[in-house]
C-alpha distance (Angstrom), angle and dihedral (degrees) to the residues before:
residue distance angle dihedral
X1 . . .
X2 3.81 . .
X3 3.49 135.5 .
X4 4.66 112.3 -100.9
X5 3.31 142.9 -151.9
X6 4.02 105.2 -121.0
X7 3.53 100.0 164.2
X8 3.50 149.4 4.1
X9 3.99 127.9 -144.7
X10 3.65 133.3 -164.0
X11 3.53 121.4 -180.0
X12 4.17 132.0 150.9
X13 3.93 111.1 -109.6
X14 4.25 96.2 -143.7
X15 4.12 103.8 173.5
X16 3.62 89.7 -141.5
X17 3.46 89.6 70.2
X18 3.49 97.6 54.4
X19 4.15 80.1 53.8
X20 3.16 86.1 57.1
X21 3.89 104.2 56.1
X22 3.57 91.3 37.2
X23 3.92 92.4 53.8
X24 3.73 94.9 39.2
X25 3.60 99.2 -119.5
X26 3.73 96.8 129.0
X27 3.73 94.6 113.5
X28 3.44 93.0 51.5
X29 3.59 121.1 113.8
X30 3.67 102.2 -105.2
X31 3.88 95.9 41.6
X32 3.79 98.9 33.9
X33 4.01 95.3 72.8
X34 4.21 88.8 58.0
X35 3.59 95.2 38.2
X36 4.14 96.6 52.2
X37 4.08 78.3 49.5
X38 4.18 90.5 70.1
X39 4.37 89.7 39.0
X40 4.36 87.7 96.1
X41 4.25 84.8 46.5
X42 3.60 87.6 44.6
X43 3.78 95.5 53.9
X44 3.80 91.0 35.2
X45 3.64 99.6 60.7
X46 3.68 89.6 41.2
X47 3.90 86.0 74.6
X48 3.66 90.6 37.7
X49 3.74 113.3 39.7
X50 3.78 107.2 152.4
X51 3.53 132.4 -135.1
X52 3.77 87.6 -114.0
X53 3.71 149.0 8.8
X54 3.96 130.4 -140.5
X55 3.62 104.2 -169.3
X56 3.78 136.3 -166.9
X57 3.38 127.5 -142.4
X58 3.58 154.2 111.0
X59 3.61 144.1 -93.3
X60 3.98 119.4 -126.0
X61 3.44 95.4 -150.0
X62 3.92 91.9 -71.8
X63 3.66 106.0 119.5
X64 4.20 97.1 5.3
X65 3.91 117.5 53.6
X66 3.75 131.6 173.4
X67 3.50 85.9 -71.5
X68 3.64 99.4 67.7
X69 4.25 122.5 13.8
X70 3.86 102.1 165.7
X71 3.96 105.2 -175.4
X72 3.61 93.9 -134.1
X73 3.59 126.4 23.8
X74 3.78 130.4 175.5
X75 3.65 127.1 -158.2
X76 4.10 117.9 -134.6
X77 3.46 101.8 166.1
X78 4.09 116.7 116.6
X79 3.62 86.7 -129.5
X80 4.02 140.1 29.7
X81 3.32 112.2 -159.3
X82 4.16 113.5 -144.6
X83 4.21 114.0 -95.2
X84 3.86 114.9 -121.9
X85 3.95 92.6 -136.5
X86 4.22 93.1 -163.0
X87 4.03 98.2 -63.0
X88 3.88 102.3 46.8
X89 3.26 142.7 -66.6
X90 4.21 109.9 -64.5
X91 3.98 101.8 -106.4
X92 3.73 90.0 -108.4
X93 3.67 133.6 143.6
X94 4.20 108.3 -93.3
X95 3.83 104.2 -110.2
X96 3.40 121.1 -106.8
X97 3.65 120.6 -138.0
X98 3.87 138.0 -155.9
X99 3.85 104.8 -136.9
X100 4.18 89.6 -176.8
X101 3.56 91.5 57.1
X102 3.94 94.7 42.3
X103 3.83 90.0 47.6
X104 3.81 90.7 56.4
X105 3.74 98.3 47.3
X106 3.35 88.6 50.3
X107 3.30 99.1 49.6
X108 3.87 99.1 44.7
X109 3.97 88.6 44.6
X110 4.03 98.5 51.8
X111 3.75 86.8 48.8
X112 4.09 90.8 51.0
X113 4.28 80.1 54.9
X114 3.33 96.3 -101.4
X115 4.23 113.9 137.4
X116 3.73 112.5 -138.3
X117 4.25 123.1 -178.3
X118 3.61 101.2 -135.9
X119 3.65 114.9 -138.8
X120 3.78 125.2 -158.6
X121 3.95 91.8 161.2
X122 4.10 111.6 49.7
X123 3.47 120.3 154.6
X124 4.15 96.8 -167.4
X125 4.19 122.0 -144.0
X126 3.68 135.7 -163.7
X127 3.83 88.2 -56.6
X128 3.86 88.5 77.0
X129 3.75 106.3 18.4
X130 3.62 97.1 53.6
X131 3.85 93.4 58.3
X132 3.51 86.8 53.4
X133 3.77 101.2 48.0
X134 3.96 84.3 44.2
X135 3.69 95.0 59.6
X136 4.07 104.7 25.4
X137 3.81 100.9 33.3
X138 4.13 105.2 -149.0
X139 3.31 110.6 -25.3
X140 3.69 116.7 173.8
X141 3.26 90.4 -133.2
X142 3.76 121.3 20.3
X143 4.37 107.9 -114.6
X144 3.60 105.1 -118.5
X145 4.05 140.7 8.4
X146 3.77 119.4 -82.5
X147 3.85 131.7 -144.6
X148 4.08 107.4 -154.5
X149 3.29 113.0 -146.9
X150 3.80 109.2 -171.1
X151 4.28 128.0 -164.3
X152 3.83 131.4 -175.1
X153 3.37 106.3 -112.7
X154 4.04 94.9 138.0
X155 4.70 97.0 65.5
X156 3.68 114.7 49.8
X157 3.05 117.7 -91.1
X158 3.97 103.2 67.4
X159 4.00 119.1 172.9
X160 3.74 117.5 -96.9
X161 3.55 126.5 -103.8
X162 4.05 85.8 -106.3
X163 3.76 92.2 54.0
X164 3.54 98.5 52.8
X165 4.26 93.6 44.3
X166 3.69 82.9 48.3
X167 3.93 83.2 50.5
X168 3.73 94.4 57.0
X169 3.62 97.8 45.2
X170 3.61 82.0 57.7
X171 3.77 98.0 59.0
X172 3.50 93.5 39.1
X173 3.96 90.7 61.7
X174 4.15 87.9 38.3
X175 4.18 79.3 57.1
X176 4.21 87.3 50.6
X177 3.53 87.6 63.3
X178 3.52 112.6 36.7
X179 3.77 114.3 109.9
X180 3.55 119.9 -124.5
X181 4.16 125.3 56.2
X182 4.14 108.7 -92.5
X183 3.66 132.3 156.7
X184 4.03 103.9 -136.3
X185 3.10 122.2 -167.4
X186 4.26 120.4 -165.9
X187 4.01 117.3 -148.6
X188 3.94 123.8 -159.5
X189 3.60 108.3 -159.9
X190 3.97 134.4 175.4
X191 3.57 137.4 61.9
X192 3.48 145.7 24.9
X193 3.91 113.6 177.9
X194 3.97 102.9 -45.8
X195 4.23 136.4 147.1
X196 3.49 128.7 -161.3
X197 3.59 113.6 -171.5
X198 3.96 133.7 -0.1
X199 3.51 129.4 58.3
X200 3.39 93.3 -55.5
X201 3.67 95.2 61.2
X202 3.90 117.3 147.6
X203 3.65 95.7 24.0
X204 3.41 115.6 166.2
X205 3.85 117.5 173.2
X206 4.17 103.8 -173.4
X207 4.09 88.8 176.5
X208 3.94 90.2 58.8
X209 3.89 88.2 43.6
X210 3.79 97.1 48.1
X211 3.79 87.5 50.7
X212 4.07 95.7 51.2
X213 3.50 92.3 55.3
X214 4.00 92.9 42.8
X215 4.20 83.6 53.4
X216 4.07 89.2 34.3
X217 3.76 82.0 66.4
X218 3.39 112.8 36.4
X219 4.09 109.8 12.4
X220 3.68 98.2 32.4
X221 4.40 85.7 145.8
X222 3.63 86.4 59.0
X223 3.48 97.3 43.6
X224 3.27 97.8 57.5
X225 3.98 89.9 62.2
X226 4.22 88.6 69.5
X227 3.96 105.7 128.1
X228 4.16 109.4 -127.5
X229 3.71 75.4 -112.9
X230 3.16 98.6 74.9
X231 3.99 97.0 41.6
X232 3.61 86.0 60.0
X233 3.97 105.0 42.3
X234 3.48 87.7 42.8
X235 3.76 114.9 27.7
X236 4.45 96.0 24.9
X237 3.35 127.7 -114.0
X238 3.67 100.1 -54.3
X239 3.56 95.7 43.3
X240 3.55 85.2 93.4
X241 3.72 87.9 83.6
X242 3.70 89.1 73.7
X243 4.26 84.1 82.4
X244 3.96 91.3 75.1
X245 3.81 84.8 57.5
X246 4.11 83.6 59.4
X247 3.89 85.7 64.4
X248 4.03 100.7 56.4
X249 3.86 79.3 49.4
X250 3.67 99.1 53.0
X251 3.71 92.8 53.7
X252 3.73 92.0 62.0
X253 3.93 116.3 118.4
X254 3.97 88.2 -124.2
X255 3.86 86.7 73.2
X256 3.64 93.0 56.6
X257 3.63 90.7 44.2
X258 3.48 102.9 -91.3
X259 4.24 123.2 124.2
X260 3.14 123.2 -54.2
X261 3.83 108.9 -105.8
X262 3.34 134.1 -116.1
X263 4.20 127.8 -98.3
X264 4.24 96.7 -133.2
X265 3.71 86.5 173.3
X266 4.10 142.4 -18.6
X267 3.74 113.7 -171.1
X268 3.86 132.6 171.9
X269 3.69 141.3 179.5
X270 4.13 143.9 161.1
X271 2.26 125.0 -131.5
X272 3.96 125.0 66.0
X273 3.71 113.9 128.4
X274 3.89 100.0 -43.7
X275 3.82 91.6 -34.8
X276 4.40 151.5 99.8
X277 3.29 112.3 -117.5
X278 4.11 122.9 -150.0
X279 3.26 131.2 178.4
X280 3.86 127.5 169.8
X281 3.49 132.0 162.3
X282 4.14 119.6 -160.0
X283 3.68 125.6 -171.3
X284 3.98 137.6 -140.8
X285 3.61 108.4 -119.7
X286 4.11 127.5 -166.9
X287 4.28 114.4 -76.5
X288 3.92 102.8 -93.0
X289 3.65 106.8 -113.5
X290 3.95 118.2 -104.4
């Protein structure tokens, strides 16, 4: 047995919304429309929790500085402890990791070419908490082991699309080798269209947004050739993020000529804070038959 790709995730990662769990304001009337928009995920991976998750994210200058930006960076530690971001760390379960699994990915992936940082000390942020609070409320204890996978998409210059699509075709063939019987699961998170700073501040472009997650779906090859230039003129400056979402899509079987999988549920709203939120979640289905 080997360990497979069931599922795929994609959500944004807004801090603010980790505020909002942690100060039980999810019912309120600005959260509560964005928050009923995950309850189908919610009950979803209820019935489906895997045995694992490899998530993509990235780090907000919490563990990697100016001194050090690796491009891709896995976590193999059996533990990541949560990142106090300026106010605290978010009263969150630590993260529990699968060193095993990590060790194989990385493995397999340096020896298809591709450079991972390998990280035995990663304190994790909003990037990879936020998914999880998103999708498993507050847990005591979150329900399976996570492999962090983090990319610089914060100092110029970020991977392209084709990179990271490239990346998760990698992983999914490290995954067809590894030796022991796990359902994986790969998360994309960041993004949609958002701006932080500049005159351009608060941009939020839901056409653009809409049409990633039509192409997420169904073009993901062409997809992936989308210049940074256009992430940024039309998405903002942190729209770039939307490229780790491009790696949970290229480990999908239909990629490797498998089915294509199924839409469980696509959601979006604005706003959160002074950003898009998407969230879809796709799932493996059996090989068609010859």
């Amino acid at each position: 047995m080997s360990a497979r790709i069931t599922a795929s995730v994609y959500t944004s990662h807004v801090p603010a919304i980790g505020v909002a769990v942690d100060l039980d304001k999810t019912r309120e009337p600005y959260w509560q429309p964005l928050f009923a928009g995950y309850e189908t995920s919610r009950a979803w991976i209820a019935e489906h929790t895997p045995d694992a998750i490899v998530l993509v994210y990235n780090d907000h200058a919490t563990r990697f500085g100016l001194d050090l930006i690796p491009t891709f960076a896995i976590g193999t530690a059996a533990r990541f402890p949560v990142a106090d971001e300026g106010w605290g760390p978010r009263p969150v379960p630590d993260v529990i990791g699968h060193p095993e699994l990590a060790a194989h990915i990385t493995q397999s992936v340096i020896q298809q070419d591709f450079d991972l940082t390998i990280v035995n000390d990663l304190p994790v942020d909003h990037g990879l908490t936020v998914p999880l609070s998103l999708m498993f409320g507050q847990p005591d204890a979150w329900p399976c082991p996570v492999v962090p996978v983090a990319v610089n998409v914060v100092q110029y210059p970020a991977p392209s699309g084709r990179r990271c699509l490239e990346l998760g075709k990698a992983i999914r063939r490290a995954l067809d080798t590894f030796d022991g019987d796990l359902d994986v699961q790969i998360w994309g998170t960041g993004g949609m269209s958002h701006q932080l700073q500049g005159p351009r501040a608060g941009l939020i472009n839901s056409e653009f947004d809409h049409a990633f997650l039509d192409r997420l779906i169904a073009d993901p090859e062409g997809l992936a050739g989308m210049p940074h230039i256009e992430y940024v003129r039309e998405a903002g400056s942190e729209g770039i993020e939307l490229v780790m979402w491009l790696i949970a899509r290229g480990a999908m079987g239909d990629l490797a000529g498998g089915a294509t999988p199924s839409t469980v549920h696509r959601f979006y709203h604005v706003p959160a804070s002074n950003t898009a939120v998407g969230h879809l979640v796709l799932q493996e289905n059996q090989r068609e038959s010859a």
